[in-house]
C-alpha positions, 0 to 999 in steps of 0.5 A, a space after each residue: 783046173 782042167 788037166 791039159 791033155 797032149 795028143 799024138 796022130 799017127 796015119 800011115 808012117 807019120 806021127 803027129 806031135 800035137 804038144 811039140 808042133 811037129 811032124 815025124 817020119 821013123 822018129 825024124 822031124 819033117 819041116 812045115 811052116 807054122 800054118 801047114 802044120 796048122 792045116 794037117 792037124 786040122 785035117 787028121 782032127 777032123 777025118 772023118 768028115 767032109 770039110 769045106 775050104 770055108 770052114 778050114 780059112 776061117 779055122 787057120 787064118 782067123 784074124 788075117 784077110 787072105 784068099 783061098 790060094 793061100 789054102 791051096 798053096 798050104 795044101 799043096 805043100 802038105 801033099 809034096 811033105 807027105 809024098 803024094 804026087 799027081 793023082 795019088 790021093 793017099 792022105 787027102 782028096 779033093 772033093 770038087 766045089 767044096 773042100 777036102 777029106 782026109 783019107 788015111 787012117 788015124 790012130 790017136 793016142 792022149 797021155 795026161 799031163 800032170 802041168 799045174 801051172 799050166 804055163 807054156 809061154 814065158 817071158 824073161 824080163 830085163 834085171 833090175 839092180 839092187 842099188 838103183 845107183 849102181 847100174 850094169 845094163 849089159 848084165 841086167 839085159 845080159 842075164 836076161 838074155 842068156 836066160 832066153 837062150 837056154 830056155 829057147 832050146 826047150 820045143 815046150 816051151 814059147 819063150 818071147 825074144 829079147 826084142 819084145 822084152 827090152 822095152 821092160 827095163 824101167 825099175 818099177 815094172 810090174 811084172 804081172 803087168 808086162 806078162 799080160 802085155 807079152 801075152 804069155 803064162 808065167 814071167 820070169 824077172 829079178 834083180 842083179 847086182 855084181 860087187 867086186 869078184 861076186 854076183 847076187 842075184 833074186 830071181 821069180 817065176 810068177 803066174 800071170 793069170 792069178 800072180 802066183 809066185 811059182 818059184 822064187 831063189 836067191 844066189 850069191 855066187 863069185 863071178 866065176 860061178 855066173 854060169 852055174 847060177 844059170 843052170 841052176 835058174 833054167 833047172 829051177 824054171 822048168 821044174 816050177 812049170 812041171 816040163 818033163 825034161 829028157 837027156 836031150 833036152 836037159 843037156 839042152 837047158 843046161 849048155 854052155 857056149 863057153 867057159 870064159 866068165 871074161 868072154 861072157 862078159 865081153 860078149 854081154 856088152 856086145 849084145 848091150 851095144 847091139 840091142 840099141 839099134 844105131 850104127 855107131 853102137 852096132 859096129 861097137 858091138 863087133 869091136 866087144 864081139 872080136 874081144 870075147 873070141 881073142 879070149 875063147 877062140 870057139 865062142 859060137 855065140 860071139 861069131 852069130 853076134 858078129 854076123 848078126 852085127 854086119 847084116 843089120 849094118 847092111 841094110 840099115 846104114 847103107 854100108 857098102 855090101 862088099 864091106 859087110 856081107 862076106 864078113 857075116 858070111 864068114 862069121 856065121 860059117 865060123 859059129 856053124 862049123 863050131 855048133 851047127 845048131 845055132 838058130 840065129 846063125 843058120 837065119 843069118 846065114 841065109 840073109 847073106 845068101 838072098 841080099 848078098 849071093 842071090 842063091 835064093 835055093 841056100 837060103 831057103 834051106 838055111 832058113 828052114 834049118 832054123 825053124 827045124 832047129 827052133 819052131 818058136 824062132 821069131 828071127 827064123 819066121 821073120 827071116 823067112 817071111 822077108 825071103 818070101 815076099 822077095 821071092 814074090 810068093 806073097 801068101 807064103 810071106 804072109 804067113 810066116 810074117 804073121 807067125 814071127 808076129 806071134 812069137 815075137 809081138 812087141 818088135 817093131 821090125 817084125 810088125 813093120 815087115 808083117 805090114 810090107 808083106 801087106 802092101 806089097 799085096 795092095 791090102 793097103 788099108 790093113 797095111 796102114 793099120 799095122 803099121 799104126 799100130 807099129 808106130 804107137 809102140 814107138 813113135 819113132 820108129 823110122 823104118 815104120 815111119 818109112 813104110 806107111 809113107 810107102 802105103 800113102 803113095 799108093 793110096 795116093 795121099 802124097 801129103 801125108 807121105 811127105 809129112 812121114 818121111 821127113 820124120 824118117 830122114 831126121 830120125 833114121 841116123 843119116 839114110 839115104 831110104 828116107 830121103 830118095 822116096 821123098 824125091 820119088 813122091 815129089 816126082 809122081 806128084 808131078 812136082 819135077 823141081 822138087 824131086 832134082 833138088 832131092 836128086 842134088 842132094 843125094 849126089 851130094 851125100 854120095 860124093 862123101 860116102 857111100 850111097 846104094 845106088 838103088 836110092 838113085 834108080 828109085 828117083 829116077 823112076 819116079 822121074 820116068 826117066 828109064 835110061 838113067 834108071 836102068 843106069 843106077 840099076 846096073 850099078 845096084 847090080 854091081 854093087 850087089 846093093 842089099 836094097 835092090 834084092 829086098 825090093 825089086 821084085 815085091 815094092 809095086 814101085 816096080 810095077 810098071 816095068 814088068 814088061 820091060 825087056 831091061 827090066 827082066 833081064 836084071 831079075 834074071 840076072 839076080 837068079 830071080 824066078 
C-alpha cells in the first residue's frame, strides 16, 4: 500500500495545510468555505500553467450543475482572503476569455506519513446491548455520541454525526455493511450494558475496506468511571488509526464537559429524547437538559442542548417566536461564555440572530466561527447553507449545502435543504431528484414530503403536489406548513373554493393556538388578494414569525412581488439586502 503523503504550499506569508484543509497566516488560521479552500489548493497545485475557468468547474464542482458565476464568486473571495484588492494582481491574475494563472511563488514542502490503516473518516455506530432484554437506548446512543464529540475535535479525522448514524441501531447491524453505506474508512461500534453501579462495555474499530479489526477493548468499570472509559476509547481509536496527536489536540480528545456521572446521565436522556424529532419529546429534552445544569451549573453541553431544543421548536412546531428564541439566545450565550469553542452553540447562536434578530452581519460571523472551530462541522455547513439561500446568495448556499452533504450524508434535513437551495435556483428537476432520494431514506419524511410538493408547483404539476402535501399535513404532528401550501395550490390552480375552505381551517387552528401568520400571508397570495396578504405580512413581522425570514426572500412563491413597493419595504425592514 501506498504511503499517503501530506503537503503543505507556502507562497507568500501564507501556508497551505493540504492534510488539515486549512489556510494559515503567521500560524493563524484564515476562514474559507470548503469549495474556496478547494479552488486555492487547485490554484497553487497547478501554478505554473494557464488554467481555464472550464477545467477549474469541472475540477471543484464535478458532480453538481453550477454556472461560472460560482467560480468567479469563489475567486473573488479567495482574492479579498488573501488581500488583494482592485488591479493588485499579487496571487492571481485573470487571463481575458480564458481563465486564470497563479502568479505567486510556491514553495512545497511533503512529510511522509507512516498511517497503515489509511483511515481518516469514521463512523461510530449506536451500542448494542448485551442482554437484548434489557435495553438503554439513551446510553447506547449516548456513548455513541459523546464518542462523536471527542473524536470531532481532531482536524484529521471526518467523523459522520449522530444524525447519519442513528438510523443503525437494529442489533443485528453489520458494521462493515453500514461503513460502506456512511462512505467512511473505519467503523467504530460495540456493546454496552449498565448493571447496577457498573458499566461494561466491548468496543471495535474495523477497516471497512477489507474487515480488518483495527482495535478491539473491553472495559468493566463503576459508572462513575464512565468518563475514563472514554478516554481510554478516544485514545485507543486515534492510536489504531496512526493520527499523530500534539498537546492540543490530545488535551482536545481527551475533554470533559463535566465531572457529573449524574449530570451525564441527565444530559444523555436529553440528547435520547431530542434525537426523535417530535415536539412533545424535543420540549421533554429540555426538561432532562435543565435537570443536568441544576446538578453541574457549568455544563456547556447541556445549555447548547437547550438551545438546540428551542430552535428546532421554532421552526418545526410553530411555537410562538418570543416564546422560543430568546430562550436559545440565552442558552447558547450561556455554553459560550462557559466554553467558547463549542461548534453547535456558535451554529446555533447565529440561527437566533437571522430567524429571530434579522443581524444577518452576527450571524454570518457566528456561523463561520463554527467552521473555524470544526471544518468537518455537518450542523455549521448546514447552518451556513440556510443562512445563505436566505440572503439570496444562491451559488454560495449551494456550496455550503452540498458540503454539509458530504459531512453528514444520511440526514434527511440536510438533503432536504440541499434541495430548497436548488429550487429556489429553479433547477427544479435536480431538486426533484434529491429530494427523491431524501424520501427513499425515509418515506416519511414530511418536511421532504413538503418541499417536493413545492418543486411540483413550479413545474406546474399541482396534482401531485396536492397528493404530497396531505401526507405532510397527517405526518407532520399538527403544522400549520403543510396545510397553507395546500390552500396556495388550490388557489394557483384556480380552484378559490377549495383554497377558502383551507383558509377556514387555518382560522380555525389559530383560534386554539398559535399559527405563524406567514401561513395565512402565503394563501392569501395564492389568492392574489395582496391587501389582506400584506395584512398577515405585518403581522409575520411583528410576531418575527421564523418562517417569514426563512422564506421571503429565496421561495419564488415571492417572486411576483419584487417590485412592489410594500413588499421592499418589509425586506428593508428585515435589514434584508
Amino acid at each position: 500500500m501506498d504511503q499517503p503523503k501530506t503537503s503543505y504550499y507556502e507562497f507568500g506569508e501564507f501556508r497551505v495545510d493540504t492534510a488539515r484543509r486549512l489556510l494559515l497566516r503567521a500560524g493563524n488560521t484564515i476562514a474559507l468555505t470548503p469549495r474556496q479552500f478547494d479552488t486555492l489548493l487547485y490554484f497553487v497545485e497547478h501554478c505554473d500553467r494557464v488554467i481555464a475557468k472550464e477545467e477549474l468547474m469541472k475540477a471543484i464542482w464535478p458532480d453538481s450543475f453550477v454556472e461560472e458565476n460560482n467560480l468567479n464568486q469563489s475567486v473573488s473571495a479567495i482574492r479579498r482572503t488573501l488581500g488583494e484588492r482592485r488591479g493588485d494582481n499579487r496571487y492571481i491574475i485573470t487571463v481575458p476569455g480564458f481563465g486564470y494563472r497563479f502568479a505567486a511563488k510556491v514553495k512545497v514542502e511533503q512529510t511522509v506519513s507512516t498511517d497503515q490503516a489509511g483511515a481518516r473518516s469514521i463512523a461510530v455506530l449506536p451500542f448494542k446491548p448485551l442482554l437484548k432484554k434489557e435495553r438503554d437506548e439513551a446510553l447506547e446512543f449516548g456513548m455513541a455520541d459523546s464518542l462523536i464529540i471527542r473524536l470531532s475535535s481532531s482536524r484529521d479525522m471526518i467523523v459522520r454525526p449522530l444524525t447519519s448514524v442513528r438510523k443503525f441501531s437494529r442489533l443485528d447491524q453489520d458494521a462493515q455493511n453500514a461503513g460502506r453505506e456512511l462512505e467512511v474508512e473505519s467503523v467504530l461500534d460495540g456493546s454496552i450494558q449498565r448493571a447496577g453501579t457498573r458499566i461494561r462495555l466491548s468496543a471495535r474499530l474495523t477497516n471497512v475496506a477489507d474487515g480488518r479489526s483495527l482495535w478491539v477493548g473491553t472495559f468493566d468499570e463503576e459508572f462513575t468511571d464512565v468518563f475514563s472509559v472514554q478516554d481510554a476509547i478516544s485514545e485507543r481509536v486515534a492510536g489504531a488509526l496512526q493520527l499523530h496527536l500534539n498537546t492540543e489536540s490530545r488535551r482536545d480528545l481527551m475533554k470533559r464537559y463535566t465531572d457529573s456521572p449524574r449530570a451525564y446521565e441527565l444530559y444523555l436522556q436529553g440528547r435520547y429524547h431530542w434525537n426523535r424529532l417530535i415536539p412533545p419529546e424535543v420540549r421533554k429534552s429540555i426538561e432532562f437538559y435543565e435537570q443536568a445544569i441544576e446538578v453541574d451549573p457549568n455544563y456547556a453541553l447541556a445549555y447548547t442542548g437547550i438551545a438546540v431544543a428551542y430552535v428546532s421548536l421554532a421552526i418545526a412546531s410553530d411555537a410562538k417566536p418570543a416564546d422560543s428564541f430568546p430562550n436559545a439566545k440565552a442558552a447558547a450565550l450561556k455554553a459560550l461564555s462557559i466554553d467558547d469553542s463549542l461548534p453547535d452553540a456558535h451554529a446555533y447562536l447565529s440561527f437566533v440572530h437571522f430567524w429571530f434578530d434579522w443581524d444577518w452581519d452576527a450571524a454570518e460571523r457566528e456561523v463561520r466561527r463554527a467552521i473555524a472551530l470544526n471544518t468537518n462541522s455537518a450542523e455549521a455547513h448546514r447552518t451556513y447553507g440556510i443562512l445563505l439561500s436566505q440572503l439570496g446568495r444562491l451559488d454560495e448556499a449551494l456550496v455550503e449545502s452540498g458540503r454539509a452533504r458530504e459531512l453528514d450524508p444520511l440526514a434527511l434535513i440536510t438533503r432536504t435543504n440541499e434541495a430548497l437551495v436548488l429550487y429556489y435556483m429553479n433547477q427544479l428537476t435536480v431538486a426533484e431528484e434529491k429530494l427523491r432520494a431524501a424520501l427513499e431514506l425515509e418515506p416519511n419524511f414530511w418536511i421532504a414530503l413538503l418541499s417536493i410538493a413545492k418543486v411540483y408547483v413550479a413545474q406546474g404539476r399541482h396534482e401531485d403536489a396536492i397528493k404530497e402535501l396531505k401526507k405532510a399535513r397527517t405526518l407532520s404532528g399538527g403544522s400549520a406548513q403543510p396545510l397553507s401550501m395546500l390552500g396556495y395550490t388550490f388557489a394557483v390552480m384556480g380552484q378559490r373554493e377549495r383554497a377558502l375552505e383551507i383558509l377556514d381551517e387555518l382560522e380555525s387552528l389559530a383560534a386554539d393556538r398559535y399559527v405563524p401568520p406567514y401561513n395565512f400571508a402565503l394563501l392569501h397570495n395564492g389568492l392574489h388578494d395582496d391587501d389582506n396578504m400584506f395584512a398577515w405580512l405585518e403581522r409575520a413581522y411583528e410576531a418575527r414569525d421564523v418562517l417569514l425570514a426563512a422564506f421571503i426572500k429565496a421561495d419564488p412563491v415571492w417572486t411576483r412581488l419584487q417590485n412592489e413597493e410594500r413588499f421592499k419595504k418589509i425586506l428593508t425592514e428585515m435589514n434584508l439586502p
